[in-house]
C-alpha positions as CSV (number, residue, x, y, z in Angstrom):
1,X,-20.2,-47.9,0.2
2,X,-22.7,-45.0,1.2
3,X,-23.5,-42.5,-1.6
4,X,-22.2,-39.3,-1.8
5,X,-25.5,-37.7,-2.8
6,X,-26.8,-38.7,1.3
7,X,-24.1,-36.7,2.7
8,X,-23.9,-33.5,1.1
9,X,-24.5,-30.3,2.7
10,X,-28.5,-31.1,2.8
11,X,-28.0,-33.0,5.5
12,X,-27.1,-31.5,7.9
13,X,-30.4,-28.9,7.4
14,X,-32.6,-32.1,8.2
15,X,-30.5,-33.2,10.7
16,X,-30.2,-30.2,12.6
17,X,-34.2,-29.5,12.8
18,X,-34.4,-33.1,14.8
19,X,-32.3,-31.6,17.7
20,X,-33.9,-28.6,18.8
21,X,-34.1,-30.0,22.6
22,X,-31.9,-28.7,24.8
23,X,-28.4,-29.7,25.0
24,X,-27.9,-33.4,26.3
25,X,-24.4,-34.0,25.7
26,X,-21.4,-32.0,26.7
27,X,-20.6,-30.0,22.9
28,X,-17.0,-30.2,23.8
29,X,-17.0,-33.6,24.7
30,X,-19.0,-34.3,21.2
31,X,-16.5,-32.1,19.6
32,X,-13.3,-33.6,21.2
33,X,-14.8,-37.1,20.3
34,X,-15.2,-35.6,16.3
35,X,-11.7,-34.3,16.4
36,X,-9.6,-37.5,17.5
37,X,-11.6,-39.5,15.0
38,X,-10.6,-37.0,12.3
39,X,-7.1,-37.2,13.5
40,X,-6.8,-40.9,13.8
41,X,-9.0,-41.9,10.7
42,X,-9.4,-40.0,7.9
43,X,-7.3,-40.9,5.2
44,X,-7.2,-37.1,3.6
45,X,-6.0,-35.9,7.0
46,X,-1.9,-35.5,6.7
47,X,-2.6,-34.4,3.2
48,X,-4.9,-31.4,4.4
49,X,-2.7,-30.9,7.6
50,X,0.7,-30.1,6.3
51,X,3.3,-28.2,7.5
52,X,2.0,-25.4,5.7
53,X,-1.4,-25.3,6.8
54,X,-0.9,-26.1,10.6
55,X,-1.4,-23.1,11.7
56,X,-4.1,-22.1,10.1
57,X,-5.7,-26.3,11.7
58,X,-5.0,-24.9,15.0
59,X,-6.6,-21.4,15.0
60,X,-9.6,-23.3,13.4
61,X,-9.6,-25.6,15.8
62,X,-9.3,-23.4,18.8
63,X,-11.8,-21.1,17.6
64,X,-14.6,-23.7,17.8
65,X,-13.3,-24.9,20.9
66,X,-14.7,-22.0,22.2
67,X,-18.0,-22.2,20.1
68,X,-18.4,-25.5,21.6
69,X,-17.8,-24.7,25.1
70,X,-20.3,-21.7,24.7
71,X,-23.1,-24.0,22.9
72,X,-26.2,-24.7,24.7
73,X,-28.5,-26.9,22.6
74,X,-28.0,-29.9,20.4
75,X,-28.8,-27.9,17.2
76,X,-26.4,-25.2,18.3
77,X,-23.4,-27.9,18.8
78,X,-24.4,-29.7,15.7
79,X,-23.8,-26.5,14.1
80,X,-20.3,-26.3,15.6
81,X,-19.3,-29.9,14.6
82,X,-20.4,-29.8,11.4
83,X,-18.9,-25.9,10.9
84,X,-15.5,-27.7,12.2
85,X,-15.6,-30.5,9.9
86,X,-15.9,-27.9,6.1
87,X,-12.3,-27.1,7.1
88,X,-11.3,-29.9,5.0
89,X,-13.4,-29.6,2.0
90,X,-14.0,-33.0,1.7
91,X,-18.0,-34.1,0.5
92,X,-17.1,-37.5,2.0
93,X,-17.0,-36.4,5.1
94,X,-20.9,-36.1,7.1
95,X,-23.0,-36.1,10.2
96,X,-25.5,-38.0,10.1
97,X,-28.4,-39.0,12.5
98,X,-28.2,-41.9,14.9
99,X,-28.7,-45.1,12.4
100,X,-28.1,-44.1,9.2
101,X,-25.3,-46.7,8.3
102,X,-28.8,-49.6,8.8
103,X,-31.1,-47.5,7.2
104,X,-32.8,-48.2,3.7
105,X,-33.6,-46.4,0.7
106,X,-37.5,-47.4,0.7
107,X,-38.0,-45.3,-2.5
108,X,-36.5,-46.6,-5.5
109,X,-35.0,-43.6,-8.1
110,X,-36.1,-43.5,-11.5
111,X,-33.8,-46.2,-12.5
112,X,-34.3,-47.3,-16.6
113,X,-33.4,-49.1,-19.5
114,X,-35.2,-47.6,-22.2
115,X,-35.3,-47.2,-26.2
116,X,-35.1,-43.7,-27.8
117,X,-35.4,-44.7,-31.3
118,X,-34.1,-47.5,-33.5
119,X,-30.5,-46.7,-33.2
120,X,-30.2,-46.0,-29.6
121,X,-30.3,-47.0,-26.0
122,X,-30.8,-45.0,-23.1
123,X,-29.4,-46.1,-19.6
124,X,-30.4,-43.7,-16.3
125,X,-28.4,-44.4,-13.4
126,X,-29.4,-41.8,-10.3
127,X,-27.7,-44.4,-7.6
128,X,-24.4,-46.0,-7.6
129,X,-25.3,-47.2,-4.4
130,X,-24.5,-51.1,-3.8
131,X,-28.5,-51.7,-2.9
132,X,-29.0,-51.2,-6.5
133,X,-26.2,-53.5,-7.9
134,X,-28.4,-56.2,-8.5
135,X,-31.2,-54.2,-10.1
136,X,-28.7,-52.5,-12.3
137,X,-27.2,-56.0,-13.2
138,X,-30.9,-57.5,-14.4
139,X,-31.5,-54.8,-16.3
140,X,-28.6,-54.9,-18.3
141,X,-29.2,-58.8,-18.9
142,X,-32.7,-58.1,-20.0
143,X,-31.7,-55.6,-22.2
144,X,-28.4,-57.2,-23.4
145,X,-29.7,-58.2,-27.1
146,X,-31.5,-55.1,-27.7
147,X,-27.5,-53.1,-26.6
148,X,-26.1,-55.2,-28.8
149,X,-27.7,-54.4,-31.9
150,X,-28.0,-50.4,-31.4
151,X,-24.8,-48.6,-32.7
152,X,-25.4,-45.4,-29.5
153,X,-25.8,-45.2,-26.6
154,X,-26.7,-42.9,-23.6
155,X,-25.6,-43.3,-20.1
156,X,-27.3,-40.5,-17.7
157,X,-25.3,-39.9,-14.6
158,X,-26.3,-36.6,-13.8
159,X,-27.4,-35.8,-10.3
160,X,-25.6,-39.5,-9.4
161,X,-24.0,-38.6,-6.0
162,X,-22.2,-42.1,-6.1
163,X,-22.2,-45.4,-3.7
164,X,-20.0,-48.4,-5.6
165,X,-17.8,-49.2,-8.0
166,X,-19.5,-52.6,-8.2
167,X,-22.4,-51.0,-9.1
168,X,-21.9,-50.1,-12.6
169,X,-19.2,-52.6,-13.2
170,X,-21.4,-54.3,-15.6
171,X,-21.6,-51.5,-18.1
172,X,-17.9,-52.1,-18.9
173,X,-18.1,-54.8,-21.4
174,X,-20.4,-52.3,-23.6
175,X,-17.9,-49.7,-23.1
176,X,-14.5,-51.1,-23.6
177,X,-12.3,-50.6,-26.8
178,X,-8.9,-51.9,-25.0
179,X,-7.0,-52.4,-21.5
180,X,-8.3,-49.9,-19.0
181,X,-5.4,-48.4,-16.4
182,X,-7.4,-47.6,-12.9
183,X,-5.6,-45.8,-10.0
184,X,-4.9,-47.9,-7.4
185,X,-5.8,-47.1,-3.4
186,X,-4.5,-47.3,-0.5
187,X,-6.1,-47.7,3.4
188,X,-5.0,-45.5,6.4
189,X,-4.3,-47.9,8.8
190,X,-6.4,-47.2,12.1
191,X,-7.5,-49.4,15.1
192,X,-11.1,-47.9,14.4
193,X,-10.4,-48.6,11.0
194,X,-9.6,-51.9,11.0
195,X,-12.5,-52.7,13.7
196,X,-14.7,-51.3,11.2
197,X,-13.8,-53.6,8.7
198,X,-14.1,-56.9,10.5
199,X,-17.3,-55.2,12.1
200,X,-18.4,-55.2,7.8
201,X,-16.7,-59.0,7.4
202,X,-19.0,-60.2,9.9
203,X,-22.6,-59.0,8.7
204,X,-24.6,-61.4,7.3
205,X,-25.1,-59.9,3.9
206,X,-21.0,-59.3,3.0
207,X,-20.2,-62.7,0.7
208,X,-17.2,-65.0,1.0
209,X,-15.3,-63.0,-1.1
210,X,-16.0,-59.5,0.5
211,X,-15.5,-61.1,3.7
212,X,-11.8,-62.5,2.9
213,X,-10.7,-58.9,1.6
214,X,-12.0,-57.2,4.3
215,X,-10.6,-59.4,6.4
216,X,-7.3,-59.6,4.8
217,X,-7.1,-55.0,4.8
218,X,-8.3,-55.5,8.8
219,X,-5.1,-57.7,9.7
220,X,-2.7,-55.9,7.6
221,X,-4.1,-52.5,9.2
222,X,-3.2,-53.9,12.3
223,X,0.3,-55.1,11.5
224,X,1.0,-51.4,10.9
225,X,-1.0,-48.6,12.2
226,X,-0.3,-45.4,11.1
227,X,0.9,-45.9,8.0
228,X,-1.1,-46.1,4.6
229,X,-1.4,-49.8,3.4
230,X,-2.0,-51.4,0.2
231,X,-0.2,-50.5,-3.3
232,X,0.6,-47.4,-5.0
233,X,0.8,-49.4,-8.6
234,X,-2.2,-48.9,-10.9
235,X,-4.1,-51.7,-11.7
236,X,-4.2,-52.5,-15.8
237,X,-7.9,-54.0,-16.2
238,X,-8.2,-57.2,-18.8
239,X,-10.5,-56.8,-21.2
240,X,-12.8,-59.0,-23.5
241,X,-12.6,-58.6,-26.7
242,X,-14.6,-55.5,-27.9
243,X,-18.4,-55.4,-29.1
244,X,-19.5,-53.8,-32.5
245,X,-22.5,-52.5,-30.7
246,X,-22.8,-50.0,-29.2
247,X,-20.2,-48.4,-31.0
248,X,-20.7,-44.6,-30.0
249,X,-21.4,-44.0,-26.1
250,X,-22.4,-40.9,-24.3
251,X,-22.1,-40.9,-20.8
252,X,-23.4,-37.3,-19.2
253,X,-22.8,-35.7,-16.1
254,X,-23.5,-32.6,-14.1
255,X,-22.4,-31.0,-11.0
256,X,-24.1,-33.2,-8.7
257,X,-22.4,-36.3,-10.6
258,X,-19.8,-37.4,-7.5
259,X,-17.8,-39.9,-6.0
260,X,-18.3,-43.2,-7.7
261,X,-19.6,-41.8,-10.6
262,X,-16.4,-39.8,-11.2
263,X,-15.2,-43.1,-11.0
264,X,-17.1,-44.6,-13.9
265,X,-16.0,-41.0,-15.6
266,X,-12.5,-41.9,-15.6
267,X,-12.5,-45.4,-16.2
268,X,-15.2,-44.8,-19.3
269,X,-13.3,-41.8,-21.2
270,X,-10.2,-44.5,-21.7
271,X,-12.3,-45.9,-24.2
272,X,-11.9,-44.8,-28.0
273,X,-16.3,-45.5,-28.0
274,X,-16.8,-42.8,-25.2
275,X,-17.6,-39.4,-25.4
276,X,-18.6,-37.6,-22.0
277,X,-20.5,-34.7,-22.1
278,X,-22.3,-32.1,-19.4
279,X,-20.6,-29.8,-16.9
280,X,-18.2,-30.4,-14.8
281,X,-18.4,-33.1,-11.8
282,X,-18.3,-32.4,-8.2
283,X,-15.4,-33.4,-7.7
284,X,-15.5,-35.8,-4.6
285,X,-13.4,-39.3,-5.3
286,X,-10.2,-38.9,-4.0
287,X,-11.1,-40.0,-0.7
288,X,-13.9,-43.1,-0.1
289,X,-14.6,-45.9,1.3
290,X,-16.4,-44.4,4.4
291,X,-16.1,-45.5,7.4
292,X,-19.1,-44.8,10.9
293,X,-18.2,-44.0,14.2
294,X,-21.1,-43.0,16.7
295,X,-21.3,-40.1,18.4
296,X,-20.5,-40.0,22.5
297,X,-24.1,-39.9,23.3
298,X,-25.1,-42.3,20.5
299,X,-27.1,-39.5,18.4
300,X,-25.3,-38.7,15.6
301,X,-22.4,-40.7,13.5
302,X,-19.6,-39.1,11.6
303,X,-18.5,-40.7,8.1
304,X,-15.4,-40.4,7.6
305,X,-13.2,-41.8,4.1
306,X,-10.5,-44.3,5.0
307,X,-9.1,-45.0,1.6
308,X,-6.9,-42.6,-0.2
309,X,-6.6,-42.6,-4.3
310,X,-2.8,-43.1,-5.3
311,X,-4.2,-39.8,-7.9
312,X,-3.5,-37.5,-4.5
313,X,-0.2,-38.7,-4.4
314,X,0.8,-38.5,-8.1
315,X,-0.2,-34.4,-7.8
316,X,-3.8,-35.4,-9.5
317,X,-6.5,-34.9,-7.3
318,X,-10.3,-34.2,-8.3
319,X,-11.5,-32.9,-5.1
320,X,-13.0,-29.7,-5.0
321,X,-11.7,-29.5,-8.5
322,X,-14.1,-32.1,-10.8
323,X,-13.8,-34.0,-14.3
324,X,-14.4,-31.9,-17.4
325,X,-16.0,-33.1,-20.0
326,X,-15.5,-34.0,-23.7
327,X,-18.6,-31.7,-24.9
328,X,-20.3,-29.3,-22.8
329,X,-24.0,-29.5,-24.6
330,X,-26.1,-26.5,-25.6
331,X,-29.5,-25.2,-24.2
332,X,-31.0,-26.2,-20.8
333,X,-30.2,-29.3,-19.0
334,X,-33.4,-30.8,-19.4
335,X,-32.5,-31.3,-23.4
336,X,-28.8,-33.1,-22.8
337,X,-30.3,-36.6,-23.9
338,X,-32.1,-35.0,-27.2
339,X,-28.5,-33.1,-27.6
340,X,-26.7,-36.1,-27.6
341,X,-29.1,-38.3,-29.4
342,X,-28.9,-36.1,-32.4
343,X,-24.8,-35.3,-31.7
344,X,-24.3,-39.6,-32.2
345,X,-25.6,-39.2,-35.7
346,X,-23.8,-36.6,-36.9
């Protein structure tokens, strides 16, 4: 899925600047067309519209009802949409220009697999995002010996905005001390949602197995709409059995560390080898798995999350709240890795 680090608020400063013409879509038709997505789809939506915070919904809404009826340029309404949409304090949710769900990254981030000294490893991973699954996966393989026979290592996950589980799911086996509990998920069913699924199923590049799960959430979404689907159990992992080496990992993270990564953060500091250590996270992984509707005068798309984390539901939500970690390093950013090098030794 897309990565958080695309959606943040920088977006919409770039995104803006493209639409300084004036305005060629009705702004209240663009913004009715934003709100009944929001309503219909977005899985955080009944647990950010309670009974308590109605009200306050509706004035919010009203007021840019009347922002968007006054708006006279495409910048100006983007504005208004995109003003709308902070209500619900979710980084998941974006505008994004006209194309973004086929564009791709052509520059590659600093991803490496690289030897500090004789006793340690260092892994940088700035992506979770699925392009980079396979690139992540090789270098692991060509590195596997050399992981094996050094007792620390370093995972850097600062500035990682997120993308896909999948992504780093073959770190695990250097990680893991025992069985690994992960939250489980659930979909809100939507007709949207589930076209947008089988929309996913049918592209070329999804494999058999994506394809059947997809599939399988689609049909079940539209057995019952309106209602969240899937299971509220968490899901205990099995595990190989675990290696000597590395026997001390560091995995670090800073504010900008989101989404997926918070993922890997949770799953990772279950095991008795892990230590993680920064600042705190950003705090955006409750909701995921985004889904793209396009905009009324095909422009602009809205991402919105249709998958809930059973953690909301439990009373154990990240969002806007973040992952502390285990050791929060001394000195500037810049020296975390040298901090940590020298803290595995100690």
């Amino acid at each position: 899925m897309p990565e958080i680090r695309q959606l943040l608020l920088c977006t919409a400063a770039i995104f803006f600047c493209a639409g300084l013409s004036a305005q060629r879509c009705s702004c209240t038709k663009n913004l009715d067309f934003t709100i009944n997505k929001v309503e219909h789809n977005y899985a955080g939506f009944r647990d950010k519209v309670t009974t308590e915070t109605r009200a306050s919904y509706q004035a919010h809404t009203d007021s840019f009802r009347i922002k968007a009826a006054a708006s006279t340029s495409d910048t100006a309404c983007r504005r208004v949409l995109y003003s709308w949409l902070r209500w619900f304090k979710d980084g998941h949710i974006s505008m994004r220009p006209y194309g973004s769900s086929q564009m791709v990254t052509e520059t590659l981030p600093p991803f490496a697999c690289t030897e500090l000294d004789s006793q340690t490893m260092l892994l940088t991973l700035p992506s979770m995002s699925n392009v980079y699954k396979t690139l992540v996966d090789s270098m692991l393989r060509a590195n596997d010996a050399i992981l094996r026979s050094k007792p620390f290592f370093i995972i850097d996950c600062r500035n990682n905005g997120g993308g896909s589980d999948n992504t780093w799911a073959s770190i695990k086996p250097y990680l893991v001390t025992q069985a690994v509990v992960t939250d489980g998920r659930q979909y809100w069913a939507s007709e949207d949602n589930a076209q947008f699924l089988l929309d996913m199923a049918g592209k070329k590049e999804t494999n058999k197995k994506n394809r059947k799960y997809l599939k399988s959430i689609a049909a079940e979404m539209k057995k019952h709409p309106g209602t969240f689907i899937g299971t509220m159990d968490a899901r205990r992992e099995r595990t190989n059995v675990p290696l000597p080496n590395p026997h001390k990992v560091v995995v670090l993270v800073n504010k900008f560390s989101a989404s997926s990564t918070e993922n890997l953060v949770l799953w990772a500091r279950q095991s008795k080898k892990v230590t993680i250590m920064g600042s705190q996270t950003a705090g955006v992984a409750d909701y995921g798995n985004l889904s793209v509707a396009v905009g009324p005068c095909r422009d602009w798309e809205l991402w919105l999350p249709m998958m809930r984390s059973n953690r909301v539901a439990d009373g154990r939500g990240i969002d806007n709240v973040g992952l502390q970690p285990d050791i929060q390093p001394e000195g500037q950013e810049s020296t975390w890795v040298e901090y940590a090098r020298k803290w595995m030794k100690l």
